[in-house]
C-alpha positions, 0 to 999 in steps of 0.5 A, spaced: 455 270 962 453 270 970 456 264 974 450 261 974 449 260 968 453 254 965 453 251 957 450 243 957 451 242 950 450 245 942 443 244 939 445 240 935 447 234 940 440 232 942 437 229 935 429 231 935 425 227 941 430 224 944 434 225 951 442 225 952 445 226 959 451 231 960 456 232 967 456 239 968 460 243 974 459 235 977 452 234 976 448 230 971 443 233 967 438 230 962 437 235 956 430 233 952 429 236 945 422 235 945 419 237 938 425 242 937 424 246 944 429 245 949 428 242 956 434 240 962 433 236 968 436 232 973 438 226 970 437 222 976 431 218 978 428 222 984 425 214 986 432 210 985 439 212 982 438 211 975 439 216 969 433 218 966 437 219 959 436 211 959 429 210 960 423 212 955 422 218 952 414 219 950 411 225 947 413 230 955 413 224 959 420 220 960 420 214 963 426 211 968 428 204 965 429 202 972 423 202 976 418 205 971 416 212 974 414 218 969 415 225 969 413 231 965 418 233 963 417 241 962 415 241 970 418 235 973 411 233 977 410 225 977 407 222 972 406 215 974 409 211 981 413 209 985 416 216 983 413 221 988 419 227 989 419 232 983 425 231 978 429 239 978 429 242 972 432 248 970 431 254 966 433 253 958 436 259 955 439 259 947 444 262 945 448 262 939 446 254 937 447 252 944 443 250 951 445 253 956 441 253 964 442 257 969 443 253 975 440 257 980 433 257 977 427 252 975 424 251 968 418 256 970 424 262 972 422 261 979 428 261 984 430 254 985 
């Protein structure tokens, strides 16, 4: 496996619709299971520190329990303020029951 690209967690570990943050290679992440596809993003709030793995997960949108800004998951773009910076997200690849992401690649596969 390419350095870049890292284990978060088994599948199994994310129940259906919900979020569950992991340090990996000293950073957060947030890993989404939303309707059985896979997300990874940045766990903190782009606004404020705060985990997003602590907010509200609702449908694509998870909302910081801080502030209340809102992402789309699956882009990161800004759903509501006062967030107004992109959260991160990574490019997902299962493999044998786990999540993995490569760290050098955004959800769409574009370099990061």
């Amino acid at each position: 496996m390419p350095d870049n690209v890292v284990r978060v967690c088994s599948q199994a570990e994310i129940a259906p619709d919900t979020v569950k943050a992991f340090e990996i290679g000293g950073r957060t992440l947030a890993a989404f299971n939303i309707g059985g596809k896979f997300y990874v993003t940045d766990d903190e709030c782009t606004h404020a520190s705060a985990s997003l793995a602590d907010g509200m997960l609702d449908g694509e949108v998870i909302e910081c329990s801080l502030h209340f800004g809102a992402f789309h998951v699956p882009t990161g773009a800004v759903k509501a303020p006062p967030c107004s910076f992109a959260l991160r997200t990574y490019k997902v690849l299962l493999r044998d029951g786990d999540v993995l992401v490569d760290l050098d690649r955004d959800a769409a596969g574009e370099p990061a």
